[in-house]
N, CA, C and O atoms as a MOPAC input file, in Angstrom:
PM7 MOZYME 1SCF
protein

 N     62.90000 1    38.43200 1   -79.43900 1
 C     63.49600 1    39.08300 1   -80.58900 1
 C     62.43300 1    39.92200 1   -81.30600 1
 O     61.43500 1    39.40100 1   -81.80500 1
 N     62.65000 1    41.09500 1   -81.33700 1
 C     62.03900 1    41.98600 1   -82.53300 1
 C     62.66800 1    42.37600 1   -84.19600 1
 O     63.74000 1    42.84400 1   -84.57900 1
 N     61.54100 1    41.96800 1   -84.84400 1
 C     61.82400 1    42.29800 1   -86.38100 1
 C     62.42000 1    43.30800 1   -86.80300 1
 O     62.10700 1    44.30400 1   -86.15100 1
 N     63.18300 1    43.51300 1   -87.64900 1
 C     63.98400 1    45.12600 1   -88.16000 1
 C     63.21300 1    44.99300 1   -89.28900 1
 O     62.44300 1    44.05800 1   -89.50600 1
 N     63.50200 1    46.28600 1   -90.27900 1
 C     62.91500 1    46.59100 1   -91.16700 1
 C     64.78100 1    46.15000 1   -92.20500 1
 O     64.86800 1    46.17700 1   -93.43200 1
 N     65.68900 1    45.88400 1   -91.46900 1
 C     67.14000 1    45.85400 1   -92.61400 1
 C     67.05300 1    44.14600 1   -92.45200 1
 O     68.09500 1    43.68600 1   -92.91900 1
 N     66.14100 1    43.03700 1   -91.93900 1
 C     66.41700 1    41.76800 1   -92.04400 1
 C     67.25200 1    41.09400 1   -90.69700 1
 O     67.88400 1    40.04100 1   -90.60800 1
 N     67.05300 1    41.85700 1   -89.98800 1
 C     67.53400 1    41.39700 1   -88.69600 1
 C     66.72700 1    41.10400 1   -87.42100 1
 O     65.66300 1    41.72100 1   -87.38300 1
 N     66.94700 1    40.41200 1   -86.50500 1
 C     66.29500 1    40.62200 1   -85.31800 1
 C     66.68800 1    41.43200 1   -83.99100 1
 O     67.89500 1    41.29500 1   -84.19200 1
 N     66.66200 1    41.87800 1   -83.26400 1
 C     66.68000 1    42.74000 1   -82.54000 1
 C     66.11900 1    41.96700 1   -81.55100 1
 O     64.98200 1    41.50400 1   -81.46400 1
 N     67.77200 1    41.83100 1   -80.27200 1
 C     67.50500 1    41.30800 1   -78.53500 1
 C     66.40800 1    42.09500 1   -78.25800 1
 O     66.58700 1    43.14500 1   -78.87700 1
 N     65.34500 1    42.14100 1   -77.64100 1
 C     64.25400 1    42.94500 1   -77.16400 1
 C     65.65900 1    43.58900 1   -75.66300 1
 O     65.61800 1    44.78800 1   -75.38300 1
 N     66.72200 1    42.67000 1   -74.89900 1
 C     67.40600 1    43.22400 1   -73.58000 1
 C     68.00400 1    44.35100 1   -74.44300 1
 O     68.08400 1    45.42700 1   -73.85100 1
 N     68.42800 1    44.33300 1   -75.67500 1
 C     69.13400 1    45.53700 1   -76.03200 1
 C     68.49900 1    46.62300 1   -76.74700 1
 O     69.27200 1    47.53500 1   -77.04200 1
 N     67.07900 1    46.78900 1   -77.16600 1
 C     65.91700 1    47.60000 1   -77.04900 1
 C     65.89600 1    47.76900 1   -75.38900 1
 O     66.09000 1    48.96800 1   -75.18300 1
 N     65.80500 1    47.36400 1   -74.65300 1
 C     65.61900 1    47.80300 1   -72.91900 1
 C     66.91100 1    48.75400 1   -72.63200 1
 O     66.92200 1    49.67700 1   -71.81700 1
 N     67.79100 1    48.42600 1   -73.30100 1
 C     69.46800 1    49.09300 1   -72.87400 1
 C     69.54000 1    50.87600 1   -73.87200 1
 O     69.94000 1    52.01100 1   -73.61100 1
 N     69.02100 1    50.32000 1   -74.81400 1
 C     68.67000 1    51.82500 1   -75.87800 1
 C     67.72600 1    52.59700 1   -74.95400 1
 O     68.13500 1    53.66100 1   -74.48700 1
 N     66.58200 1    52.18700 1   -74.66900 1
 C     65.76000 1    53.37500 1   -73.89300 1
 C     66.40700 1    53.53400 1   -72.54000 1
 O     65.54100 1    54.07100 1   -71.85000 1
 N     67.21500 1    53.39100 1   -71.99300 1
 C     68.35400 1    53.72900 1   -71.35600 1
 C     68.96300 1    54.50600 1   -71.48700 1
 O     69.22400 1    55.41600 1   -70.70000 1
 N     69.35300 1    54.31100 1   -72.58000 1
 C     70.84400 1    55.52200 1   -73.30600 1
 C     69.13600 1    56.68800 1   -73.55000 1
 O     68.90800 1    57.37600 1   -72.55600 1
 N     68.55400 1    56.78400 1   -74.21600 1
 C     67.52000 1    57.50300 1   -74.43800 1
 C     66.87200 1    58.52200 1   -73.43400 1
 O     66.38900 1    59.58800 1   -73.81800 1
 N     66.90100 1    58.00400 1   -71.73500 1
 C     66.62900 1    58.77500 1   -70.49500 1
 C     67.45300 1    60.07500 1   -70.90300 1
 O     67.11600 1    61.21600 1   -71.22200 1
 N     68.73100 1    59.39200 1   -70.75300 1
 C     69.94300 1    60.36900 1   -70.49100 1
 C     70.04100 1    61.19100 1   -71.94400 1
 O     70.73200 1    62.17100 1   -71.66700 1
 N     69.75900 1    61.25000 1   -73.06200 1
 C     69.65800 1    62.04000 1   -74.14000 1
 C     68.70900 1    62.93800 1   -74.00800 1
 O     68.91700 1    64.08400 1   -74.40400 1
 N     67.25000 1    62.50800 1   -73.31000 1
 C     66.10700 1    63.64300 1   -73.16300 1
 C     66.70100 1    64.22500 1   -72.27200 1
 O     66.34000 1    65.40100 1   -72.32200 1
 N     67.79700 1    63.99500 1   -71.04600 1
 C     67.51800 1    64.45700 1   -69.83600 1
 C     68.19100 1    65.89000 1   -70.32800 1
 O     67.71600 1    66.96400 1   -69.95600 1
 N     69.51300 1    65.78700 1   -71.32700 1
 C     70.40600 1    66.45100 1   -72.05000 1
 C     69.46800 1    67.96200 1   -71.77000 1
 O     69.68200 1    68.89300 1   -70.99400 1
 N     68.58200 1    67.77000 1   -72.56900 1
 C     67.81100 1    68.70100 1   -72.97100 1
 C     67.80500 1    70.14700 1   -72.00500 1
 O     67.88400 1    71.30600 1   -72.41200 1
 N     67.69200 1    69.69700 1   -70.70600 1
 C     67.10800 1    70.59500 1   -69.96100 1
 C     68.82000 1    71.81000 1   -69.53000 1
 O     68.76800 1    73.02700 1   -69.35700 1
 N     70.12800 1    70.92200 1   -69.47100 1
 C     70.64100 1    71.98900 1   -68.99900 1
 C     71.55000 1    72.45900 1   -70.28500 1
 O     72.50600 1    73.15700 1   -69.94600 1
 N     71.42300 1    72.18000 1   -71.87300 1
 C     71.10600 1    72.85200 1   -72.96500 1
 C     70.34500 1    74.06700 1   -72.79600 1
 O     70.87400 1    75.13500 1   -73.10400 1
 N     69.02900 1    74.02800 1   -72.29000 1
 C     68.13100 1    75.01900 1   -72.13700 1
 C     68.26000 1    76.12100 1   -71.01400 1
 O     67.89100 1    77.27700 1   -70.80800 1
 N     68.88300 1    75.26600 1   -70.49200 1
 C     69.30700 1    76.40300 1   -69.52600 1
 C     70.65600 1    77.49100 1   -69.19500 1
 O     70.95300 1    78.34900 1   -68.36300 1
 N     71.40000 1    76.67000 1   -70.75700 1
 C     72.48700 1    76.88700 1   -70.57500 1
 C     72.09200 1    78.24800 1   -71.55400 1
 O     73.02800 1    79.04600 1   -71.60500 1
 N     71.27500 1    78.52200 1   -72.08300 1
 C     71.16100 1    78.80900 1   -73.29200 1
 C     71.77500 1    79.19000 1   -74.66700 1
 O     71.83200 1    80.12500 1   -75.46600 1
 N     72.31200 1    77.58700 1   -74.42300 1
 C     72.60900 1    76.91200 1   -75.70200 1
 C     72.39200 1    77.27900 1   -77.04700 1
 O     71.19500 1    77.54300 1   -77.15800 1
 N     73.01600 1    77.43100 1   -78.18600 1
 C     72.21900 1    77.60700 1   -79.59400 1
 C     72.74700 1    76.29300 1   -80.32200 1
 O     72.90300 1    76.31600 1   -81.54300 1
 N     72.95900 1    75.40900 1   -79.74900 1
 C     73.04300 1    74.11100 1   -79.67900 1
 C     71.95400 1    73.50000 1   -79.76700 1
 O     71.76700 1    72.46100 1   -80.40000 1
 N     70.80300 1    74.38700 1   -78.84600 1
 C     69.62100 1    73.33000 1   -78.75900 1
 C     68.90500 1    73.07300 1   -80.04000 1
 O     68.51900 1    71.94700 1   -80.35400 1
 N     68.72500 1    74.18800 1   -80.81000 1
 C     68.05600 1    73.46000 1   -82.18700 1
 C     68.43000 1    72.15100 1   -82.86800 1
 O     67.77000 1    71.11100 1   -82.86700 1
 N     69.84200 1    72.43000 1   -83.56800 1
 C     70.28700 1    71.35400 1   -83.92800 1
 C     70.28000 1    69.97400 1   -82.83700 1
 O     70.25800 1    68.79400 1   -83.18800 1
 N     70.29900 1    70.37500 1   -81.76300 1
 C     70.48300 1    69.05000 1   -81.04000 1
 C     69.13100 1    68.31100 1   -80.86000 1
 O     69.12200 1    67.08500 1   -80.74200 1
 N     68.18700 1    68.91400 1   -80.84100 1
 C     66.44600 1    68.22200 1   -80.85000 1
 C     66.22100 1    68.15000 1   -82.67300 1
 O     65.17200 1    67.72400 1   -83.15700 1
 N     66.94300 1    68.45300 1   -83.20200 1
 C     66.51500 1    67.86500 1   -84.39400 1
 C     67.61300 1    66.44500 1   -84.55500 1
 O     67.26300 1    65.54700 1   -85.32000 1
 N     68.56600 1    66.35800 1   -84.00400 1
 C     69.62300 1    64.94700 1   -84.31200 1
 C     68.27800 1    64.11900 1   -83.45000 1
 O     67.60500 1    63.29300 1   -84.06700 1
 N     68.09600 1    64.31600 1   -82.54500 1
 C     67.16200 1    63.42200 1   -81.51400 1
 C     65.98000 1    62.66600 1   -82.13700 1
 O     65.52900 1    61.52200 1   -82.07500 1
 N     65.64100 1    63.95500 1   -82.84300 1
 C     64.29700 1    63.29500 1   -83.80300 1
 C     64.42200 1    62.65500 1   -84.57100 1
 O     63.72800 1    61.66500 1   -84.80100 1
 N     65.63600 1    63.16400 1   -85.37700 1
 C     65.89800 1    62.04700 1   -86.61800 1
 C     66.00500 1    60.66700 1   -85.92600 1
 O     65.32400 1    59.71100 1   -86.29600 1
 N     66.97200 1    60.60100 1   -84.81000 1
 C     67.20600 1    59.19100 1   -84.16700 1
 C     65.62200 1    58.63200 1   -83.55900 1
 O     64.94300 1    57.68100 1   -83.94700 1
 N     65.46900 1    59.22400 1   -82.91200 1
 C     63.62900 1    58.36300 1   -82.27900 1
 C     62.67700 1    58.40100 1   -83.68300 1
 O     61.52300 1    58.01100 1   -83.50400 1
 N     63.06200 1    58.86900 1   -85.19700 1
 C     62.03300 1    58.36200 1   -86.21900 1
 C     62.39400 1    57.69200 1   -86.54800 1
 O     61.61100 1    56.76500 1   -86.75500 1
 N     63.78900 1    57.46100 1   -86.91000 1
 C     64.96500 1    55.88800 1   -87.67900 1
 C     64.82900 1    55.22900 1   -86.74900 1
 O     65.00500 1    54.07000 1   -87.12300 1
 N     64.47600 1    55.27300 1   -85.05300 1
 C     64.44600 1    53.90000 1   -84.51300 1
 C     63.32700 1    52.86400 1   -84.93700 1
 O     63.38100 1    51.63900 1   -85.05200 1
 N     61.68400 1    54.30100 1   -85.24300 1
 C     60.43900 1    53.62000 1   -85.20300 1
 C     60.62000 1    53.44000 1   -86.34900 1
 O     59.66000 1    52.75500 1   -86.70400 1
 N     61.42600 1    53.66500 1   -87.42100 1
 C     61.30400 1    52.98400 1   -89.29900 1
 C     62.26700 1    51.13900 1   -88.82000 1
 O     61.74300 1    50.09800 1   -89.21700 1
 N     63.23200 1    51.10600 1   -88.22000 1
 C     64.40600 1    50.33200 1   -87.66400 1
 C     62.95100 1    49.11400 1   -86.91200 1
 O     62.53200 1    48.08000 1   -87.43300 1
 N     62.68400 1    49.49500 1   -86.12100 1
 C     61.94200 1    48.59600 1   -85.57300 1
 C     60.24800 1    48.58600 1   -85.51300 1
 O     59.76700 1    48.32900 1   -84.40900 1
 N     59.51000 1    48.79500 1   -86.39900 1
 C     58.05200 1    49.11400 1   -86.97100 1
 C     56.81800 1    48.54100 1   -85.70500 1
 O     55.70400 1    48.99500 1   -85.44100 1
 N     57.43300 1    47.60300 1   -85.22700 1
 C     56.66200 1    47.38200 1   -83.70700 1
 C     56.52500 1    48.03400 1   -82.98700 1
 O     55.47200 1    48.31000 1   -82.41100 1
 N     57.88600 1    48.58500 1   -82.78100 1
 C     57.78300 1    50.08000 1   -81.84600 1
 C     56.98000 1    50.73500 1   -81.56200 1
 O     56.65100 1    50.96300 1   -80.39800 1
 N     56.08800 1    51.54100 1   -83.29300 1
 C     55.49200 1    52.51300 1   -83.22700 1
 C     53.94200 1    52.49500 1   -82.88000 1
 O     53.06400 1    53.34500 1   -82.73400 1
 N     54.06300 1    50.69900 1   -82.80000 1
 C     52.30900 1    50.60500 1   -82.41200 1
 C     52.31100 1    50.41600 1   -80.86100 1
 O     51.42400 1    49.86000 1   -80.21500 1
 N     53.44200 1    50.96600 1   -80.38200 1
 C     53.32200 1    50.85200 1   -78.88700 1
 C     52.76100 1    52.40700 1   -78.15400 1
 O     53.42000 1    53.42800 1   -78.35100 1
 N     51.79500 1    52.42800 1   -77.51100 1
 C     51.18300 1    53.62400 1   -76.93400 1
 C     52.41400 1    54.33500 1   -76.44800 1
 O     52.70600 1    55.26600 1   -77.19800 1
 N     53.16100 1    54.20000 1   -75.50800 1
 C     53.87700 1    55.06800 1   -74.89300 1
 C     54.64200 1    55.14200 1   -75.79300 1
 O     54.98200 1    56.29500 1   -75.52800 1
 N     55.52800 1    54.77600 1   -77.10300 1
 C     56.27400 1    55.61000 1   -78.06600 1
 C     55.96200 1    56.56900 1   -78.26700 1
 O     56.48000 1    57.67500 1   -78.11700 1
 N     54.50700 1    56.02400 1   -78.86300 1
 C     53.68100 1    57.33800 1   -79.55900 1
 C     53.41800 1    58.56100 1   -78.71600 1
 O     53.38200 1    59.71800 1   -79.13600 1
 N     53.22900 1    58.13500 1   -77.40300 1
 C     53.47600 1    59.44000 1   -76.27400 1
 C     54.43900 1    60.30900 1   -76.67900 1
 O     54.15300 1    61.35300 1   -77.26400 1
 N     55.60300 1    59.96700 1   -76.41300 1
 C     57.06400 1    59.55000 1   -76.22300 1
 C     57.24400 1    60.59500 1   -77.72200 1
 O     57.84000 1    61.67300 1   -77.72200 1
 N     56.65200 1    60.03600 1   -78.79300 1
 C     56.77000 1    61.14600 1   -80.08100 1
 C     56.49000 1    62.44200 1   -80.18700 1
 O     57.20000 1    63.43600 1   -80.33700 1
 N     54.96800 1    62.22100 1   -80.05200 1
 C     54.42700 1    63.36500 1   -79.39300 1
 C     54.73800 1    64.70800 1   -78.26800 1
 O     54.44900 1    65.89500 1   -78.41700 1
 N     55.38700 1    64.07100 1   -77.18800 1
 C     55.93100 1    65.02300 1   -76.31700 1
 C     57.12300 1    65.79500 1   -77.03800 1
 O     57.24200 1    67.02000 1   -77.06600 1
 N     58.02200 1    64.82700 1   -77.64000 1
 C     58.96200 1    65.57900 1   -78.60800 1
 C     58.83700 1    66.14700 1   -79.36100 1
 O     59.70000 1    67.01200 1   -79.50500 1
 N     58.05400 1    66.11100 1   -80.06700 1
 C     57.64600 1    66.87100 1   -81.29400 1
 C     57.41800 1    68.28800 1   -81.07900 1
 O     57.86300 1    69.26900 1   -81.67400 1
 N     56.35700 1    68.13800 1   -79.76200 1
 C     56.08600 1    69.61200 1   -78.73500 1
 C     57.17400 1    70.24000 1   -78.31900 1
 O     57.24500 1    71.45900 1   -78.16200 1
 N     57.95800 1    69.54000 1   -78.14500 1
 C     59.34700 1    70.13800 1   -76.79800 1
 C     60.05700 1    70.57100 1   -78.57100 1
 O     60.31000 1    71.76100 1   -78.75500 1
 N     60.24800 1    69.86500 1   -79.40200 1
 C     60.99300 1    70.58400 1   -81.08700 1
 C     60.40100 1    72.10300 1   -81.19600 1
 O     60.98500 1    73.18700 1   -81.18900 1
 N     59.01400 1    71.76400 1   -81.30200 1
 C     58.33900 1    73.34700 1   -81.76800 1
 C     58.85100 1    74.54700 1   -80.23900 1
 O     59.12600 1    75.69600 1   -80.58300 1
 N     58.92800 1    74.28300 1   -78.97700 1
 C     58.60200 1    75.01100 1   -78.41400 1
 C     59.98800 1    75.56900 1   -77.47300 1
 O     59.96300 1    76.38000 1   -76.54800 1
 N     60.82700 1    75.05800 1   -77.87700 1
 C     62.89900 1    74.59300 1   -77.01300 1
 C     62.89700 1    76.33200 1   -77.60100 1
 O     63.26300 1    77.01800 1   -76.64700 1
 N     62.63100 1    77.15500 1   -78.73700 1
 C     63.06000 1    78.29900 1   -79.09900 1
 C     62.23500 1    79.46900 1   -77.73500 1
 O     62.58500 1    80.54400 1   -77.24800 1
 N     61.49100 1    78.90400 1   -77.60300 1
 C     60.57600 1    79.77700 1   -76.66000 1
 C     60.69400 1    79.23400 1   -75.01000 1
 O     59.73500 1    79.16600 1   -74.24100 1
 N     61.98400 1    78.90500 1   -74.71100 1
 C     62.30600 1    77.93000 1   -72.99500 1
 C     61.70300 1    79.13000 1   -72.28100 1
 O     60.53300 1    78.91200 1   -71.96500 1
 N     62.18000 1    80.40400 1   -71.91200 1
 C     61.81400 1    81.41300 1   -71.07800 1
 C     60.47900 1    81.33700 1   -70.61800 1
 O     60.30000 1    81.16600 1   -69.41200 1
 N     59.20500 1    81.46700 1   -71.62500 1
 C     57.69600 1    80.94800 1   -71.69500 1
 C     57.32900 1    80.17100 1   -71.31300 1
 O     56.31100 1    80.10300 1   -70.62400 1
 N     58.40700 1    78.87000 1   -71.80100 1
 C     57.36200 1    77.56700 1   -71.09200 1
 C     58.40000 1    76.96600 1   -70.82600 1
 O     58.46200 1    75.85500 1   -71.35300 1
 N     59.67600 1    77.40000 1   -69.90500 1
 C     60.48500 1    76.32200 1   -69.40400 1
 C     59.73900 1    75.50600 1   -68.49400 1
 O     60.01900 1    74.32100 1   -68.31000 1
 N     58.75900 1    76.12300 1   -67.89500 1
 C     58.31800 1    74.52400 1   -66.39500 1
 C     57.48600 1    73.26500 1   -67.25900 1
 O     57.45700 1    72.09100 1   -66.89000 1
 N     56.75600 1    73.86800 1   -68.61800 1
 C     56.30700 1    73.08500 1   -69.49100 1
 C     57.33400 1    72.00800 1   -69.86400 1
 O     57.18300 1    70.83900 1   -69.50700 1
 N     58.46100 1    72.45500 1   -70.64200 1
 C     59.07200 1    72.16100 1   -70.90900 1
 C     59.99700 1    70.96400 1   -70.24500 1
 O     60.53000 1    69.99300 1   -70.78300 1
 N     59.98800 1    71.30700 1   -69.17100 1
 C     60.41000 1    70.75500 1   -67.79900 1
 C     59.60800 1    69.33200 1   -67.46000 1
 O     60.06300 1    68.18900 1   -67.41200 1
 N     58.62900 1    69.68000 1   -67.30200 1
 C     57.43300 1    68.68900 1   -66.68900 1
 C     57.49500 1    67.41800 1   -67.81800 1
 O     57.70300 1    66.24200 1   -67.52000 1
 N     57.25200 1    67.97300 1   -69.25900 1
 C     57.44300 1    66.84400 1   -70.46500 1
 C     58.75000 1    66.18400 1   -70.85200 1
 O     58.79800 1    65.33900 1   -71.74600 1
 N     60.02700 1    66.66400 1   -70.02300 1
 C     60.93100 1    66.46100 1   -70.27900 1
 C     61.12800 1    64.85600 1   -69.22300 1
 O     61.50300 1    63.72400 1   -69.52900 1
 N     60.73700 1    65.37900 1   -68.11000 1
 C     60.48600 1    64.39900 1   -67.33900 1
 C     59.53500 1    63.38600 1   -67.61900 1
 O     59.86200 1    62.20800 1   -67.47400 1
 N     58.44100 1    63.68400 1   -67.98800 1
 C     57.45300 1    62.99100 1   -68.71900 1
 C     57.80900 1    62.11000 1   -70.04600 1
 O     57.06900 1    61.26800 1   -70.55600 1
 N     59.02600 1    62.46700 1   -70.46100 1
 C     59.29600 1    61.58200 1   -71.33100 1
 C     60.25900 1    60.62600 1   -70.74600 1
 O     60.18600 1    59.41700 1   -70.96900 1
 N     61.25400 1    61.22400 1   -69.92200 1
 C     61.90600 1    60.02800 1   -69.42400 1
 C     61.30100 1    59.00200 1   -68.60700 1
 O     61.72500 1    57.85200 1   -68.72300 1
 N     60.57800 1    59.20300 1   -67.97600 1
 C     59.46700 1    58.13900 1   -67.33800 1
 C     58.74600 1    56.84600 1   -68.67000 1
 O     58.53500 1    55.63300 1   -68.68500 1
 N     58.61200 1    57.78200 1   -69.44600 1
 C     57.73000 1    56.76300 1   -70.42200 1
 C     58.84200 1    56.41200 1   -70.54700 1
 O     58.89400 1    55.40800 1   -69.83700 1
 N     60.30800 1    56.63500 1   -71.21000 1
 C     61.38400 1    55.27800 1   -71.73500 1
 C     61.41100 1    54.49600 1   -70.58000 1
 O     61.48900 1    53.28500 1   -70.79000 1
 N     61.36500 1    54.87300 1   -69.37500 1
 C     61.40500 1    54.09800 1   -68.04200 1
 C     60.90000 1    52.83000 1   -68.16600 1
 O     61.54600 1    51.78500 1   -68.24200 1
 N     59.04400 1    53.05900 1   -68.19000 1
 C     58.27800 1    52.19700 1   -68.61600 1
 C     58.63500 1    51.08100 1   -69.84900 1
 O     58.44900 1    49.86400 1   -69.85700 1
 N     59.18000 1    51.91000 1   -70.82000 1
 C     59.31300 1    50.90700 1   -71.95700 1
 C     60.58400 1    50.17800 1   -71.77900 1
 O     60.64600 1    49.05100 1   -72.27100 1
 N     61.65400 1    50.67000 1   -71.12000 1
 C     62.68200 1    49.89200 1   -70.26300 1
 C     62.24600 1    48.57800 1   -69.78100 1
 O     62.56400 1    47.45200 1   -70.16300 1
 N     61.61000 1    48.88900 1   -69.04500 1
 C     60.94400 1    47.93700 1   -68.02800 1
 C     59.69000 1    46.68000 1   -69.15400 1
 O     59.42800 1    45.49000 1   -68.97700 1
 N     59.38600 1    47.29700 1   -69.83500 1
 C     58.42200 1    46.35200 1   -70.52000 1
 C     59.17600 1    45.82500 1   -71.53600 1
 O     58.60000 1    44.87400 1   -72.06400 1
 N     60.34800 1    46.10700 1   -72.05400 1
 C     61.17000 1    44.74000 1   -72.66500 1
 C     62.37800 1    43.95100 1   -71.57800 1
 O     62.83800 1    42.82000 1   -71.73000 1
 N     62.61400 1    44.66200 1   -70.77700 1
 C     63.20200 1    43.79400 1   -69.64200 1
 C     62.59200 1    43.01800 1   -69.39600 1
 O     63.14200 1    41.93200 1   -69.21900 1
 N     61.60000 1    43.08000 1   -69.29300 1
 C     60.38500 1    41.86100 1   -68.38400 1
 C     60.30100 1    41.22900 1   -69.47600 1
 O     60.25500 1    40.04900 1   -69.12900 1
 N     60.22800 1    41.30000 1   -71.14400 1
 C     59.78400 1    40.43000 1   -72.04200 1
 C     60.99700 1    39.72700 1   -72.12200 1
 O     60.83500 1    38.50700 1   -72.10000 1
 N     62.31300 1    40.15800 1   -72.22100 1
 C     63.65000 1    38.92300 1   -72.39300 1
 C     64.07700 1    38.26900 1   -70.90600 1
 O     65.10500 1    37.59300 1   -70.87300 1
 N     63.24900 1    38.47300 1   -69.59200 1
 C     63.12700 1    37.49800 1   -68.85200 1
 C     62.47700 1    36.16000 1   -69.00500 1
 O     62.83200 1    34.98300 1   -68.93600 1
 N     61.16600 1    36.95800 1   -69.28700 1
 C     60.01500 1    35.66500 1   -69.63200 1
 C     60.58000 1    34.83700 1   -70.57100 1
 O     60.19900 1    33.66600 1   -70.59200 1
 N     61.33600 1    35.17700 1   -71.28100 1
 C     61.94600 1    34.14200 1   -72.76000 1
 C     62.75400 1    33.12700 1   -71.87700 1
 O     62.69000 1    31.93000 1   -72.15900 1
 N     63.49700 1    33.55200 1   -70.83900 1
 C     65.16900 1    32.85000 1   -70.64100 1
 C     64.22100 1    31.71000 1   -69.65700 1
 O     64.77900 1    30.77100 1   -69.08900 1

């Protein structure tokens, strides 16, 4: 179980099931961008708001290295989604690069609500 910041605990299996749903939200990104979408602004800013209310929601989170990756890459892909033409393979590469890290963090609370049972 992980601590909330509203007085609750939090299944660590359903933190593993969120960065799940989370793959498939970054993956969004790419045929937005290709669609060329004017969708995409607003839609990487709903994203952000959600991946900063998760790390206020669960404050453990954010001392985890690959979040902070995971922030970081977004933050980049926010500033730079207006300019896809320039740096779509950039864009591309971190997009993937982020779904890998939820991968990882998938996998590292899966493995923690095994070890419990």
């Amino acid at each position: 179980m992980i601590a909330s910041t509203v007085g609750i605990s939090v299944d660590e299996a359903l933190v593993a099931k969120y960065f799940d749903t989370l793959v498939n939200k970054i993956f969004k990104i790419l045929p937005i961008i290709e669609n060329r979408e004017e969708s995409i602004t607003t839609y990487m800013e709903s994203l952000g708001v959600e991946l900063t209310g998760f790390q206020s929601l669960l404050p453990s989170i954010g001392e985890d290295p690959s979040y902070l990756s995971l922030l970081s890459i977004f933050k980049w892909l926010s500033d730079n989604v207006g300019e896809s033409d320039e740096h779509y393979k950039v864009i591309r590469r971190e997009v993937f690069h982020a779904i890998s890290l939820c991968k990882k963090m998938h996998s590292r609370f899966e493995l923690n609500e095994r070890e419990v049972i």
